[in-house]
C-alpha positions, -999 to +999 in steps of 0.1 A: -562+241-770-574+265-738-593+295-749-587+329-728-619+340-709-626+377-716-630+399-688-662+419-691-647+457-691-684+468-673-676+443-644-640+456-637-655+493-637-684+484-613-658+470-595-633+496-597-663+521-587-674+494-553-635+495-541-634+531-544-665+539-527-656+516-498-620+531-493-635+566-494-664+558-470-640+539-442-614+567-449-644+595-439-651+571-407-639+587-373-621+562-350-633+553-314-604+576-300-617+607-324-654+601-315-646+599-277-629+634-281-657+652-295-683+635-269-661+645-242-659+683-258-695+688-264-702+673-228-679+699-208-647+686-217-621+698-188-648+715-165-655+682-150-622+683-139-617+717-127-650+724-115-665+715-077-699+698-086-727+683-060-760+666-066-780+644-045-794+608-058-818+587-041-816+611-013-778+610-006-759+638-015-727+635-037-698+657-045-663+664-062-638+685-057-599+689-061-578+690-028-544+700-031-550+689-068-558+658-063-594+645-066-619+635-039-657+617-038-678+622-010-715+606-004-737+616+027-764+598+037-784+612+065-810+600+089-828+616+117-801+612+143-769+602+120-747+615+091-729+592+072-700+607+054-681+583+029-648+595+011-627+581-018-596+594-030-566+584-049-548+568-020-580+554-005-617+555+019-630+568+050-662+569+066-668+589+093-699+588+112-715+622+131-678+637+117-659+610+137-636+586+115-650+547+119-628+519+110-643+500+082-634+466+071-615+462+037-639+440+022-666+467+029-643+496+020-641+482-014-674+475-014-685+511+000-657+526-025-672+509-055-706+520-050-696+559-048-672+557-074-699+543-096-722+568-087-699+596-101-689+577-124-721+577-148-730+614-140-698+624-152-697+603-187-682+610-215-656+623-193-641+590-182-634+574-212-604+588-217-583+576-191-558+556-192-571+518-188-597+523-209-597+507-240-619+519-272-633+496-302-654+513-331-682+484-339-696+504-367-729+523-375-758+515-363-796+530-361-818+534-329-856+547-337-848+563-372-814+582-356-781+574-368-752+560-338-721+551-337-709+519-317-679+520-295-673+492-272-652+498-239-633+481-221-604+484-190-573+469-185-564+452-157-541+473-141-556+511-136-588+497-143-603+493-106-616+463-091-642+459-116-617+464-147-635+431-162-672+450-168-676+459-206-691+486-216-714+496-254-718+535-260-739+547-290-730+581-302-752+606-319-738+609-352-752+642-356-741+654-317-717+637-308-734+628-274-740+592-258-774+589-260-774+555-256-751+530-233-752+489-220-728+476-195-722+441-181-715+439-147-699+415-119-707+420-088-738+413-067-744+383-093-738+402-123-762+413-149-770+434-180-780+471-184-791+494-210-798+529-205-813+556-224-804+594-213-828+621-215-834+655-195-801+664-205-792+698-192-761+721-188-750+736-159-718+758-158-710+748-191-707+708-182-736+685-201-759+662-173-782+636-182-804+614-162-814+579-178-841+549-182-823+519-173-834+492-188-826+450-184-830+420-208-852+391-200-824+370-202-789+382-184-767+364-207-782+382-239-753+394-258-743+432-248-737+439-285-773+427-293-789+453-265-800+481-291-821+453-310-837+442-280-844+484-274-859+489-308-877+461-308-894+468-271-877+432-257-867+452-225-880+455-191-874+494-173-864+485-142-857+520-124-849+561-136-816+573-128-820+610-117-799+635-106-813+669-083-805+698-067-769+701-090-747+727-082-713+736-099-690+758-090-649+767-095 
């Protein structure tokens, strides 16, 4: 004859009490798209778009404006005897050289594109993470040096996503802020490679938030990206180079 196990009633209500906690604590969780939102609010929101801005890195200068709403990138490098003017827009790239148009290759316009797109890219973040290739995952919660993050991994599709629409990208959020304190990417070109950067000096100017940033590499390129905030907190990183930004100037 089979005998009927009894349930212990102090298991079920532990358990009762474990399921409830967890649904209320996932249900209090923001989602990537909610925590992107905020970031991008606290960080200027739509004054990056509507506002002229200039700043000059590694002694180039670098601005963006809208023309005929539609926006345009510019980088000019100068030497004693030549100006370098490189522009990217929507439907493409000059250079012109001492204010006369040069044709350049399209290999090298891509290439030339790329590098000024990238530069704005990163002095503008949040901002970009809410077009439209860009894809958002929330990896959890996380703590960096006794702060509380949130983990969002980005990525682009294919098509809107620019020629480098394959790099992946790892943002840490302040909890308490809002702001990206914290990001890694893997890139592609040039060989590819691993980054993690760390922003500090952040200032606001006109309203919009700008940061400049440590930026860090692992010993070992093929680390995993997720893994790059243990490698931080544990001092497994090498600083390679400071990101700055000077001389910043907004205007409307």
């Amino acid at each position: 004859m089979m005998t009927k196990k009894l349930i212990n009633p102090v298991f079920v209500f532990a358990l009762t009490l474990c399921t409830l906690s967890c649904k209320e604590q996932t249900a209090t969780l923001p989602s990537a798209q909610q925590i992107v939102d905020k970031a991008i609010a606290v960080s200027g929101g739509d004054l990056h778009r509507t506002s002229n801005v200039s700043f000059t890195f590694r002694d180039r200068t670098y601005t963006y404006r809208l023309q005929d709403g539609k926006k345009v990138l510019t980088r000019v490098t100068l030497t004693d005897s030549t100006r370098i003017e490189d522009i990217k827009t929507n439907t493409g790239f000059q250079r012109f050289v001492n204010d006369a148009e040069v044709q350049v290759s399209d290999s090298m316009a891509g290439r030339y594109s790329n590098s000024v797109n990238s530069v704005h890219y990163f002095a503008k973040l949040p901002y970009g993470l809410n077009d439209v290739a860009v894809n958002k995952e929330f990896l959890g919660e996380v703590t960096i040096n006794e702060q509380e993050y949130y983990k969002i991994k980005v990525t682009f599709d294919e098509v809107g996503g620019g020629d480098d629409f394959d790099d992946v990208y790892v943002y840490w959020f302040n909890k308490a802020t809002f702001k990206p304190d914290y990001l890694a990417y893997v890139f592609h070109v040039d060989g590819g490679g691993l980054r993690f950067r760390r922003a500090y000096n952040e200032r606001y100017i006109q309203g919009i938030r700008f940061v400049d940033y440590e930026n860090y590499k692992a010993a070992d390129k093929n680390s995993p990206i997720l893994s790059m905030d243990s490698l931080y907190v544990k001092g497994e990183l090498e600083l390679l180079s400071k990101i700055e930004l000077d001389s910043i100037l907004v205007s409307s």
